[in-house]
N, C-alpha and C positions, 0 to 999 in steps of 0.2 A: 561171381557176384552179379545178381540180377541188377539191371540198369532201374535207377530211383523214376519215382511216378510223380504225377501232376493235376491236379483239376484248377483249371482259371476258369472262373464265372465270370460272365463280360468278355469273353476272349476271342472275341473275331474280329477285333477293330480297335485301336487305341493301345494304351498300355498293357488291356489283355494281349491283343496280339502279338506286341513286343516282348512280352515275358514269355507267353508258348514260342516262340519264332528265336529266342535267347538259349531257353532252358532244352528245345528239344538239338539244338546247334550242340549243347555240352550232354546229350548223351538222355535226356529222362525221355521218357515217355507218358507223351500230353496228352489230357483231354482238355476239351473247351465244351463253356455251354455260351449260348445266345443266341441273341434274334439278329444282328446286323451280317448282314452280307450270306445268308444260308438260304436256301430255298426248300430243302427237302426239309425231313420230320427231326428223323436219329439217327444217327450212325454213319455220318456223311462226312465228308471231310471238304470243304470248303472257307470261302471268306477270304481266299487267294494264300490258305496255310501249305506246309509242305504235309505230302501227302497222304503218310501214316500217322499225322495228327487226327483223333479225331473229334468231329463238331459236332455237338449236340445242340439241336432246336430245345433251349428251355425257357420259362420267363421265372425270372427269380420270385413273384410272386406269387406263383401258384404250386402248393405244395404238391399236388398231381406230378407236375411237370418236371419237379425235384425228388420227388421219388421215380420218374423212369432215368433221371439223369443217371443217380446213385445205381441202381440193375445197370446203367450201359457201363459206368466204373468198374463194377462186381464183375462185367462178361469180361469186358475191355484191359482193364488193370491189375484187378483183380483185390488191391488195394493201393491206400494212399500215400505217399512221400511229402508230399506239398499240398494243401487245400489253400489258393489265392483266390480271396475273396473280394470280386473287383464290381462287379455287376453294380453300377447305381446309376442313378435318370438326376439330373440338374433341371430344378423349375425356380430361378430364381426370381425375385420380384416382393417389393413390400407388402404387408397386411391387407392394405385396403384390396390389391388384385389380387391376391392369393385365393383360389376358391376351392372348397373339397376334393373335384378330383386332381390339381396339383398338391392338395396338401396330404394327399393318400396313397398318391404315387411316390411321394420324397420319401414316406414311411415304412411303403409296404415294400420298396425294393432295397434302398440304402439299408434300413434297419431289419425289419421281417424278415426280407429275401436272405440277409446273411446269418442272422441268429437260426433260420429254420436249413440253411442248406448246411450250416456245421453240425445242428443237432445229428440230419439225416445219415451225413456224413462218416460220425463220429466210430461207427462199427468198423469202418472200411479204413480206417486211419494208423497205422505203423506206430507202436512204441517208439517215441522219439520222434515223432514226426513234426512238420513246424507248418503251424496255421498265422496265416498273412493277411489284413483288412487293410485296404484304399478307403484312407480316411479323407485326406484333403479339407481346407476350410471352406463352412459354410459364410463366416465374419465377412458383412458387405454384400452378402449376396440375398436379404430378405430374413427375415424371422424364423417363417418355414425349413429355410434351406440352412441356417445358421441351431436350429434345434434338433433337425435330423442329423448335419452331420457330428451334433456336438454329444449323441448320444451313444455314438459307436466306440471311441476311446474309454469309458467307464468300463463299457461290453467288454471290449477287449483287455484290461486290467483284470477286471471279474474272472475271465475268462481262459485267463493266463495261470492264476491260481487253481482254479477249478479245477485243470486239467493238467498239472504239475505232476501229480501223483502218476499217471500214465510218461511223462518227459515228454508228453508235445507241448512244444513253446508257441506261444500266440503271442503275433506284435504286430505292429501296424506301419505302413507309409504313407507320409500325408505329401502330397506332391504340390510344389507352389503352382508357379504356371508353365504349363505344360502342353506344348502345340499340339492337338488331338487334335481327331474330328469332330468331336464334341462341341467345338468352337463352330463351327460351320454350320451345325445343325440349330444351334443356339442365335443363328446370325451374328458372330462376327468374323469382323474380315481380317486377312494376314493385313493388312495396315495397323488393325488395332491394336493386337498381336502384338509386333515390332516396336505399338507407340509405349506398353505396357510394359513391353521386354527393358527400354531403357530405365526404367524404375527398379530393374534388377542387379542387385552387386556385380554377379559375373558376367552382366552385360548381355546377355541371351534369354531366348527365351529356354526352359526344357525341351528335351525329344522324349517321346514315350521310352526308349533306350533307355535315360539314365533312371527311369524307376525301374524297369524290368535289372537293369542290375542290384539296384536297391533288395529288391525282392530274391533274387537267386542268392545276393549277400547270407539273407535273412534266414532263407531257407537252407543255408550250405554248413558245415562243419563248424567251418569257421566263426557262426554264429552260436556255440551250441550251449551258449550259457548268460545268452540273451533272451530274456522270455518278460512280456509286460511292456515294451517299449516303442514309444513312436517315433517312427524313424525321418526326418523331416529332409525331404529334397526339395528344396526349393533355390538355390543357384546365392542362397544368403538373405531372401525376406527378410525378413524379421528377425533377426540379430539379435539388432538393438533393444529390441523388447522383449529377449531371454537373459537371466538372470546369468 
């Protein structure tokens, strides 16, 4: 039995890298696309991954760049087991600072980038295969960033039907707070982190780890009659304000 396959977008740094650096630990075989931590074009394996992972140079909004990912799939994989859909940019901030090109980068990566790299995708995808989106809340974080992420749960509902009929399941994780580098690049600090983290039930903040489990869950047997769902890690947020 040939060992199951993987594409993570966003996978060189953060919960992508946790999920490739997880999933190829149990056996699949990974590709990753992104811009963080890679220097060459395609077909490179870096971002400090192990080393028959391989790293595609792509940017989730250019469909150019998602069509050479899919051919390096086609040489590389050959086809897909897993498509994790992680690749998204954070521009938080109210209305009044919001200007075009943050409010065109929330849209063209979070939403575009993922509706256009499954369409691409779609050929290369295994009967029965399970498609995963990083949803996370936009609430608190600006208009912009609260509309983009608020339109990828519908997606993936829509999404989850639509493609019933082939048995690939689409579901989603929305991850509360979760120590990335993302924080860092956003300016803030492990103090703020820490001070955020006591607002959390289990007292901690997340590691990219417990999504990368989320997702291998998702994506494994044991999910296989889960499809439409979002899967909510966040250490107990919001509880209270689930019915």
């Amino acid at each position: 039995m040939s060992a199951p396959t993987a594409l993570i977008t966003g996978g060189t740094s953060g919960i992508g890298k946790a999920t490739a650096e997880l999933l190829h630990s149990r056996g699949h075989r990974v590709m990753v696309t992104g811009l963080t931590g890679l220097t060459g074009l395609t077909g490179l394996a870096g971002a400090g991954l192990p080393e028959d992972v391989v790293a595609v140079r792509a940017d989730a909004r250019s469909l150019p760049d998602l069509d050479q990912a899919m051919e390096q799939v086609r040489r590389r994989l050959g086809s897909l087991d897993l498509l994790f859909l992680n690749a998204g940019v954070s521009r938080p901030g109210p209305i009044e600072s919001t200007d075009e090109t943050a409010f065109d980068a929330l849209f063209d990566v979070n939403v575009k980038g993922a509706f256009f790299t499954l369409q691409k995708a779609l050929p290369l995808l295994n009967e029965g295969a399970s498609v995963v989106f990083t949803v996370g809340a936009g609430e608190g974080l600006g208009a912009a960033m609260t509309a983009a992420k608020g339109a990828l749960p519908p997606l993936m509902r829509s999404l989850a039907l639509e493609l019933a009929p082939r048995r690939i399941r689409v579901n989603a994780v929305s991850p509360g707070l979760i120590d990335t580098p993302a924080y860092g690049r956003l300016g803030v600090s492990p103090e703020m982190i820490d001070a955020w983290a006591r607002d959390v039930p289990l007292g901690r903040a997340g590691a990219p780890a417990d999504i990368a489990e989320a997702v291998a869950f998702l994506a494994s047997p044991a999910a296989g009659y889960i499809t439409g769902e979002d899967l909510v890690v966040s250490g107990g947020v919001g509880v209270h304000a689930r019915p």
